[in-house]
FIDO-745562 format. One line per field, with one value per atom (N, C-alpha, C, O): atom name; x, y, z. Coordinates in steps of 0.001 Angstrom, whole numbers, plus 524288, in hexadecimal, padded with zeros to 5 digits. Layout:
// FIDO-745562
a: [CA:...] $
c1: [X:...] $
c2: [Y:...] $
c3: [Z:...] $
***
This chain:
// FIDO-745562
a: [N:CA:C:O:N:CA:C:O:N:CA:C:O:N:CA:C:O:N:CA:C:O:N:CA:C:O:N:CA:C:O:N:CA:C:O:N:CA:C:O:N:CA:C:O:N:CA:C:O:N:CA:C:O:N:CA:C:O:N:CA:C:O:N:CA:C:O:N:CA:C:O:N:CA:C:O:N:CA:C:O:N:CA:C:O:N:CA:C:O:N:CA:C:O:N:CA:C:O:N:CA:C:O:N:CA:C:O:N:CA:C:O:N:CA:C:O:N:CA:C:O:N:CA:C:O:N:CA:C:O:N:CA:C:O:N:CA:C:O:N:CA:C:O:N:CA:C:O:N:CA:C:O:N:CA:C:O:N:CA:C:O:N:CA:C:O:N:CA:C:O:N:CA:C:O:N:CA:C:O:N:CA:C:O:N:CA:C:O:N:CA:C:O:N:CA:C:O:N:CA:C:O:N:CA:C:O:N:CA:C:O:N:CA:C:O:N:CA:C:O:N:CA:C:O:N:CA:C:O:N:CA:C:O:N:CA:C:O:N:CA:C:O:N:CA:C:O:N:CA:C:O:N:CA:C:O:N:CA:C:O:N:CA:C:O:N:CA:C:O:N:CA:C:O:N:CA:C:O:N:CA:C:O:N:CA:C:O:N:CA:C:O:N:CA:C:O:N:CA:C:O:N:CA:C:O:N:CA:C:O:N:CA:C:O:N:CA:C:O:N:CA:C:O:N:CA:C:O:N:CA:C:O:N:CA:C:O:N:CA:C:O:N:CA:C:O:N:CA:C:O:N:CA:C:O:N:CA:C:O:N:CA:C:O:N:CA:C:O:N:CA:C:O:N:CA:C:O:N:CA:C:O:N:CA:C:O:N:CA:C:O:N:CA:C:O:N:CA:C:O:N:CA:C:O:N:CA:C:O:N:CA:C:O:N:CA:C:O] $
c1: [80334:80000:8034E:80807:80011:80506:8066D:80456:80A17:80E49:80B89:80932:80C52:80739:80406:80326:801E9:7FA91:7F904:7F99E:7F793:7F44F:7EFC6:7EBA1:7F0AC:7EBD6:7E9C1:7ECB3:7E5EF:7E265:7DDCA:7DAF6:7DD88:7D93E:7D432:7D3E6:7D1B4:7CD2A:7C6DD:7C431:7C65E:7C15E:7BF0C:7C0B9:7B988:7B4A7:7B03F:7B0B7:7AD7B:7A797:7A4FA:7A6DD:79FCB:79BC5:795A6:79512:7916B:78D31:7891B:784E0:78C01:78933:78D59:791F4:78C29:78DD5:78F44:793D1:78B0F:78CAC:78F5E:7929C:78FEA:793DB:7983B:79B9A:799A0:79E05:7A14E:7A606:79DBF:79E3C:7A1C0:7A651:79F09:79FBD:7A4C9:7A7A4:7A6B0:7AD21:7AED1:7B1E8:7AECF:7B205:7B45E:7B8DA:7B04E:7B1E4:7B547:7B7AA:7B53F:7B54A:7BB51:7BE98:7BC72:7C0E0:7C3E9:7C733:7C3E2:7C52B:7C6F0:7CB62:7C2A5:7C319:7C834:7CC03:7C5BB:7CB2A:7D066:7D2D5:7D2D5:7D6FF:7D8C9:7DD70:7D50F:7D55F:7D725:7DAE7:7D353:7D3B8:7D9D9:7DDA2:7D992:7DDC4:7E404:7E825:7E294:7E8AE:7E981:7ECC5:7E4F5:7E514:7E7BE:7EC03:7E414:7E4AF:7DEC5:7DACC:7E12F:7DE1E:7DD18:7E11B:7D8AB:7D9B9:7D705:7D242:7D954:7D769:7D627:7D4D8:7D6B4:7D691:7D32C:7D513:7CEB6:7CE5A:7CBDA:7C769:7CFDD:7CED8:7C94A:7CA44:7C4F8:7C1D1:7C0D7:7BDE5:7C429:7C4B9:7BE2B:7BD6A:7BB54:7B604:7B31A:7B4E2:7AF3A:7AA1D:7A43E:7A2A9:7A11B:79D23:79A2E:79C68:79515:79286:794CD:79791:795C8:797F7:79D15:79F2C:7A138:7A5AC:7AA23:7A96B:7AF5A:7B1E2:7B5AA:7B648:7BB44:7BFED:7C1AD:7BF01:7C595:7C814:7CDA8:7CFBF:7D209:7D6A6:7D840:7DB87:7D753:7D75F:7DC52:7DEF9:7DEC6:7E1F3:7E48D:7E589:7E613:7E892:7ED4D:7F046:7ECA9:7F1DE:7F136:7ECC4:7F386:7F222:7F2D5:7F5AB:7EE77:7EF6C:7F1A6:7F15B:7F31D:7F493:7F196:7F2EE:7ED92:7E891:7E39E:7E3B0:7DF7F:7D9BF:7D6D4:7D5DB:7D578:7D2D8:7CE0C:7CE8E:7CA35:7C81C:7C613:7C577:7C563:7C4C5:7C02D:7BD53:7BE65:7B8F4:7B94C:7BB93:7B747:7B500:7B380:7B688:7AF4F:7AB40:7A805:7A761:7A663:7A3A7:79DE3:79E14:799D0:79458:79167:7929A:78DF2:789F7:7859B:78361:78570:7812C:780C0:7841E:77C60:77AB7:77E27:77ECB:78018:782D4:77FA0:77B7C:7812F:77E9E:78106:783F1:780D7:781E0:77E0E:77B5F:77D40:77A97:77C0A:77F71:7799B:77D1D:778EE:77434:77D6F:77D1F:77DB2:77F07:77D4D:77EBE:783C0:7854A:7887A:78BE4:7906F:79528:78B4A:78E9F:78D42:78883:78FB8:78CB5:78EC4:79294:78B22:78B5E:78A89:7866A:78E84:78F89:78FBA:793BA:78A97:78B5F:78BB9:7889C:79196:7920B:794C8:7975D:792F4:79510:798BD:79931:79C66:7A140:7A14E:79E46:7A484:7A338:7AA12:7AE26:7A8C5:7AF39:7B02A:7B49D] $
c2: [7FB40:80000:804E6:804A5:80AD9:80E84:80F60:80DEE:811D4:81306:8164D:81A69:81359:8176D:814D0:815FF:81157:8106E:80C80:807C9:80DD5:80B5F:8058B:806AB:80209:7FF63:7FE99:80028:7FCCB:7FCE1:7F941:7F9FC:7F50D:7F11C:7F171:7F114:7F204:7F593:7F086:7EEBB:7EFC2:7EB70:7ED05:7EDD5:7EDAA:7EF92:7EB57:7E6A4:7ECBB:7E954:7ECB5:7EF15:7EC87:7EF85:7EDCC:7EAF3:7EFAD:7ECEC:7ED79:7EB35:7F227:7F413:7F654:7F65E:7F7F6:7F9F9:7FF9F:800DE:802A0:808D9:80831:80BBE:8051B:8040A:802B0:80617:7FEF6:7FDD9:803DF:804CA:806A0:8090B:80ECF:8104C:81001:8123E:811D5:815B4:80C84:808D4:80A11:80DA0:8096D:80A12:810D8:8128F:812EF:818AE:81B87:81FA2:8194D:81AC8:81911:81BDC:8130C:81171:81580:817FA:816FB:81AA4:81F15:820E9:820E5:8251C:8263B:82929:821DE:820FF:821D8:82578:81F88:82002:82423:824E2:82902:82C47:83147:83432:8305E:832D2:83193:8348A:82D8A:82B8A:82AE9:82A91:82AE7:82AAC:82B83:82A2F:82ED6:8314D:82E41:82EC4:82ADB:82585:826D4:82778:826D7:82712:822CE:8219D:81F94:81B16:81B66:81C0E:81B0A:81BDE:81604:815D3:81137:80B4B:80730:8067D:8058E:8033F:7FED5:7FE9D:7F996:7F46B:7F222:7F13A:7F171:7ECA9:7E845:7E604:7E5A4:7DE6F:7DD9D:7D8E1:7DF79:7DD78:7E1C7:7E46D:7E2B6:7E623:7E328:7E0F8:7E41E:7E2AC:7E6AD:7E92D:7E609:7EC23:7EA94:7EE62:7E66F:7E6D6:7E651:7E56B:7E629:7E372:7E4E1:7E44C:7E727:7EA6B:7EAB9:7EDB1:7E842:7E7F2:7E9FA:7EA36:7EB9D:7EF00:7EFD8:7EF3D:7F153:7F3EE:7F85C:7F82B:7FD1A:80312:80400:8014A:8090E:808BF:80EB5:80F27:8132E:81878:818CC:815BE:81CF2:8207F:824C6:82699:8262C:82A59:82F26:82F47:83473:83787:83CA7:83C52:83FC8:844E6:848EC:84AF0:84A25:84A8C:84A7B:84A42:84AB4:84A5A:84E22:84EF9:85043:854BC:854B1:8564B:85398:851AE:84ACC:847B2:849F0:84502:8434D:84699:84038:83C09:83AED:836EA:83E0B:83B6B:83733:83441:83617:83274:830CA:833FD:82BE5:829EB:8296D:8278D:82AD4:82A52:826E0:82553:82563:8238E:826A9:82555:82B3D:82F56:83035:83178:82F1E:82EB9:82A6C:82A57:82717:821E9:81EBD:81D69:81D34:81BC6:818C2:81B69:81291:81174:80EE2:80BD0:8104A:80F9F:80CE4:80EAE:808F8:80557:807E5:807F1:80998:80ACA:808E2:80444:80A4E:807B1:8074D:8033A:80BC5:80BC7:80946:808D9:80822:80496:8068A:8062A:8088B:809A1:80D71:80D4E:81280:81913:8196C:81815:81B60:81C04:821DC:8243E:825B5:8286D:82876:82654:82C40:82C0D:83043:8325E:83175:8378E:835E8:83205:83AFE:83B82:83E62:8421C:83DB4:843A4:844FD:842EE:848AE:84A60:8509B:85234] $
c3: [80000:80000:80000:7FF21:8014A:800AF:80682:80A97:80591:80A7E:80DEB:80D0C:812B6:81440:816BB:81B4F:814C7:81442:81941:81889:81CF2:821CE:81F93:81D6B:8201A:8208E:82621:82998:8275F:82B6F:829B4:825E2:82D53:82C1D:8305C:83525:82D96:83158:83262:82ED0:8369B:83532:83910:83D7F:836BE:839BA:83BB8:83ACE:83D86:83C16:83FC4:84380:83DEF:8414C:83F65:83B8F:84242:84279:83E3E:83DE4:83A09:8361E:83222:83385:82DEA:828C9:82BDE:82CC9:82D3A:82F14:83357:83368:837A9:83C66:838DF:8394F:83569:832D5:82FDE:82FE9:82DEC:82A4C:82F7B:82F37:83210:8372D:83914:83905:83B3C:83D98:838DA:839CE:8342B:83015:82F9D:82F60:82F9C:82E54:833D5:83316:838A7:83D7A:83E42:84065:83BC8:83CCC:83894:83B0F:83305:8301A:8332B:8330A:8364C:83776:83BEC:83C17:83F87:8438A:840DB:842DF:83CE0:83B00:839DF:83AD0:836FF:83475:83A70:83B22:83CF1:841ED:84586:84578:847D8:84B26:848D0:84B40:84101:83F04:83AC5:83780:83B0F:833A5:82FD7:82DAF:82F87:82AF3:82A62:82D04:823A1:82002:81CA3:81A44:81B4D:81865:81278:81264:80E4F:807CB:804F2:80053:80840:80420:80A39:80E95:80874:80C0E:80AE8:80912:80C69:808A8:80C74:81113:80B03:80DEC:80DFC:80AEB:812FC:8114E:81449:814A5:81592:81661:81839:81BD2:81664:817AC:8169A:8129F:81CDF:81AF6:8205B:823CE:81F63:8229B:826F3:827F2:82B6C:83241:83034:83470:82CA5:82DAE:82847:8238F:82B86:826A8:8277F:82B3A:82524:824E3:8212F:81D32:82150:81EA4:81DF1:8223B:81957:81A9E:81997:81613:81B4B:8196F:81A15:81D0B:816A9:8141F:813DE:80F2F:8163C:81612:819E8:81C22:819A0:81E8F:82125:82164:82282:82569:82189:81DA8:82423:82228:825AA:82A73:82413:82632:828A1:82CC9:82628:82BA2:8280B:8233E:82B0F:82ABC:82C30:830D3:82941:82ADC:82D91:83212:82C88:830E8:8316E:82DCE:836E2:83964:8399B:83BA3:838A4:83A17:83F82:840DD:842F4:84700:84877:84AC2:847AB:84768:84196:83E0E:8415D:83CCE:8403D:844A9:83E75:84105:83ECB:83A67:840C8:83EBA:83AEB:836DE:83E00:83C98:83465:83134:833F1:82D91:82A74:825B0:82DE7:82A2E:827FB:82A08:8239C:81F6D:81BB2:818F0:81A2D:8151C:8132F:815BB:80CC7:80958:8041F:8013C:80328:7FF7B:7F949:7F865:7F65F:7F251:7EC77:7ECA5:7E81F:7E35C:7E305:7E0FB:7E510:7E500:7EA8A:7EB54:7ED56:7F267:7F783:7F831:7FB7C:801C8:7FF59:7FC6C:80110:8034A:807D3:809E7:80A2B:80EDE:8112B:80FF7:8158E:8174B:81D9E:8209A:81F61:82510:82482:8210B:82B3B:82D79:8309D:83369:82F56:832D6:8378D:8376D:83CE8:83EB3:83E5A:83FD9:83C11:83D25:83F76:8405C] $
***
């Protein structure tokens, strides 16, 4: 890979698609927060709505302008489409 590049094997499970979807964006976020790692490639060796492994794939960056707080629940939403899940969620940052 390039010089540089963090992998991180990330495995979730939770009791629903939006709880999954939630741990996923939250664990993201942690990183981004606690070590400004940023991740751009993220391989999925299994996804299904409770259950999601993964190997994501960046480095760190130099800063972030602003931070994700928290991932909410509030107006989460996925909707399976012609073109695949649309996914809306609020940040608080």
């Amino acid at each position: 890979g390039d010089v540089g590049t963090i992998a991180k094997h990330i495995e979730l499970e939770a009791i629903d698609a939006e709880s999954l979807l939630v741990a996923w964006l939250s664990e993201l976020a942690f990183w981004a927060e606690t070590e400004s790692l940023i991740f751009s490639r993220y391989d999925f060796v299994e996804l299904s709505p409770t259950r999601l492994k993964a190997v994501i794939h960046g480095g760190p960056v130099e800063a972030i302008e602003k931070h994700v707080k928290a991932v909410t629940f509030h107006n989460l939403a996925i909707c399976r489409g012609p073109e695949g899940l649309a996914v809306t969620v609020v940040f608080d940052v």
